[in-house]
N, C-alpha and C positions, 0 to 999 in steps of 0.2 A: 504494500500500500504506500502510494506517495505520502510525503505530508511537509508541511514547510521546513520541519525543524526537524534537526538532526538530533540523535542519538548515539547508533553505532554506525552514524555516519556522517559527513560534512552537513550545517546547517544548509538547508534551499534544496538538500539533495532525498531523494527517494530512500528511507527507512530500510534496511535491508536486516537477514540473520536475526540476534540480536534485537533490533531496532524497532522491530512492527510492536505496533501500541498494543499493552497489555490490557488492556477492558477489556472485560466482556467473559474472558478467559478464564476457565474454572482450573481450581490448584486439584491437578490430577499426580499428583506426589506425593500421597499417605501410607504409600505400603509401608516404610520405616526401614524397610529390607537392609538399604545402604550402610543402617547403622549397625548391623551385625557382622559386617563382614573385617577381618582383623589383616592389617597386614604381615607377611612374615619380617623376621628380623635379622635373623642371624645368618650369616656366609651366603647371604645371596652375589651367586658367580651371572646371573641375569636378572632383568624387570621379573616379575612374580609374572605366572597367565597373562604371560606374553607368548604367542606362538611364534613359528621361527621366522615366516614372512617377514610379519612387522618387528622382530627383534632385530632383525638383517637390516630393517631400516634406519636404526638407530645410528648416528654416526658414531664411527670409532673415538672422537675426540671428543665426544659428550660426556660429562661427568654429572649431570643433573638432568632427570628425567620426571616431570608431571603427569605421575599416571591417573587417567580419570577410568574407574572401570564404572561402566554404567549396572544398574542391579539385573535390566533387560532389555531388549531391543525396541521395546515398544513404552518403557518406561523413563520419566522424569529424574527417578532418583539416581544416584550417583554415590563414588568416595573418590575420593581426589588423596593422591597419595605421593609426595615429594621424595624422590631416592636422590642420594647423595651418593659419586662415586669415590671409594678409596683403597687405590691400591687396583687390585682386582675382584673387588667386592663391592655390593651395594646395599648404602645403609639406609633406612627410611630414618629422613630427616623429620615429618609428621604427615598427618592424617587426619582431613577431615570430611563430615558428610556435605553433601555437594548436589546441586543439580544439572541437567542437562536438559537441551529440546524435549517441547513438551510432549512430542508425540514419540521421541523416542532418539533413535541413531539408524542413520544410513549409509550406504559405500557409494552412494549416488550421490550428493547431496545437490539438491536445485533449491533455487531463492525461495522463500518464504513456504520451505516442505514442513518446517515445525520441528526438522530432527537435525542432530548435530553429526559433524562426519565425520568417521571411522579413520584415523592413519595415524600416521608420524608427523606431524609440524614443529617445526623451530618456531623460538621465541623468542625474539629481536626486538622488540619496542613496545616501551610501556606511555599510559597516561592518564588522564583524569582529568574530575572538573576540580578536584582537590589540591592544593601544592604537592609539590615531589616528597616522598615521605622520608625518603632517603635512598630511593631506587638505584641500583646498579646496569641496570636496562636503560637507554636511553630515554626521558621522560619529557613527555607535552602536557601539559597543562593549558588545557583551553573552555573555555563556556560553551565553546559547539559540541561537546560530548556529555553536557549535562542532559539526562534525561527530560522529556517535555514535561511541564506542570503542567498540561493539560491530560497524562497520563495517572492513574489511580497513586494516593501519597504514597504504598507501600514499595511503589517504585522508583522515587523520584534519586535515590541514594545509589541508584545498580551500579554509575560510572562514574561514581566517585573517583576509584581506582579500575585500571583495566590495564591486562597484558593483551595485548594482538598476538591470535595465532595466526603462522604463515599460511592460513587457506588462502588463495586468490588473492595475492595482495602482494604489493611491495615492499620489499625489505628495505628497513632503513628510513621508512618516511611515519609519520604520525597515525596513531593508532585508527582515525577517524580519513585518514585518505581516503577518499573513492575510488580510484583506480584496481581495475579487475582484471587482470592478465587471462582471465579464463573465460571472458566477458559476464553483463551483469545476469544471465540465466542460472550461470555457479553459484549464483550467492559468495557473501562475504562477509568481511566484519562482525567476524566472528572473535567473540575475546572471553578471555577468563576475566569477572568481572565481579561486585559484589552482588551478595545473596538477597532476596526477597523472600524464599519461602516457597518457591512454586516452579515449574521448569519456564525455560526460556525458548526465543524463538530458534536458536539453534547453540547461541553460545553456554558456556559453564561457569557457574555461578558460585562461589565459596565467601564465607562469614569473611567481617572486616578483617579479622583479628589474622585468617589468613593469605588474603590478598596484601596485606602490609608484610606479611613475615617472606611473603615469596617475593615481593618487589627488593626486598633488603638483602635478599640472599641468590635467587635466581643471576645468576654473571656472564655476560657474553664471551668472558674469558675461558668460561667452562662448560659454552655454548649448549645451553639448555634447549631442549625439547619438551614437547608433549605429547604423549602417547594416548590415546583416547579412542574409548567404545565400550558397545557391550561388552560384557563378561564372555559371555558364548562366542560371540566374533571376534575379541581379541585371543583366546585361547585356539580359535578355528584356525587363526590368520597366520 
């Protein structure tokens, strides 16, 4: 849906991922499922249910990996689970419950399908409508990525903080660019962003407390990625 004003996208420009206005929209996210599921800890020599495809895609020089394992393909809920690497092991730095698209996760993804998409993306640039918090990621701070207050209050905080992941988009420029290398029927502007409570239009959503801890710690130095999907499809893949 167009709309004048930007979200998870440049103000004047067309709402995309992320960005479609949340009225109207019932919180289809109560299984709790997400909350039960624990990560491992100890001598991990790989991501946890991660299959070998998308293991393969992790790059060799990646030492910080964001894994979002979704509870199910058709579902909102989520755990979002930070691995630190050391050595040749990888340690969960933390762990929190998380949402994703509301209708779930796809290897397709098109604009405004409601599901978030299944792969490996890098994470290269962060922003917000809030000052830098002390991000390591390159940071923008601008008022075209604050949510519309014509959208319901529980939302108006989503882009406080936001990391862009690399779906469809350019590396290196502000989280809110429009530019879509895959054109605009890919959908885009898709980011890890803050939480409401409910799934999103395609991106993933985690509490303040850690969207600040990952802006602090995520390092281009140590060229972070995100790995994200179903449970069932990343274990497939």
């Amino acid at each position: 849906m167009a709309v004048a004003a930007a979200a998870c996208a440049l103000m004047l420009t067309p709402l995309t991922a992320c960005g479609s206005s949340p009225q109207g929209q019932q919180d289809d996210t109560k299984s709790g499922g997400a909350t039960n599921w624990k990560a491992p800890t100890a001598d991990l020599k790989r991501i946890p249910d991660v299959g070998d495809r998308l293991s393969a895609q992790i790059p060799e020089n990646s030492r910080q990996v964001v894994a979002v394992y979704g509870v199910g393909k058709n579902s909102a809920d989520s755990t979002v689970v930070l691995y630190t690497k050391h050595g040749a092991t990888w340690d969960t730095t933390g762990s929190w419950k998380a949402h994703n698209g509301r209708k779930g996760w796809t290897t397709d993804h098109h604009e405004d399908d409601k599901r978030s998409p299944v792969g490996v993306f890098t994470l290269t640039d962060a922003g917000g409508a809030l000052a830098d918090p002390g991000a390591l990621l390159p940071y923008t701070q601008s008022a075209s990525i604050q949510a519309p207050r014509y959208w319901s209050k529980p939302y108006w905080h989503d882009f406080d903080y936001v990391i862009a992941i690399d779906y469809n988009r350019v590396k290196g420029t502000a989280p809110n660019d429009p530019t879509r290398p895959l054109g605009q029927s890919k959908g885009g502007s898709i980011w890890l962003h803050m939480d409401h409570g409910s799934g999103t239009s395609a991106c993933v959503s985690l509490p303040k407390s850690a969207m600040q801890l990952l802006l602090r710690t995520l390092d281009p130095k140590q060229h972070p990625v995100v790995v994200m999907g179903d449970k069932a499809t990343l274990r497939a893949a």
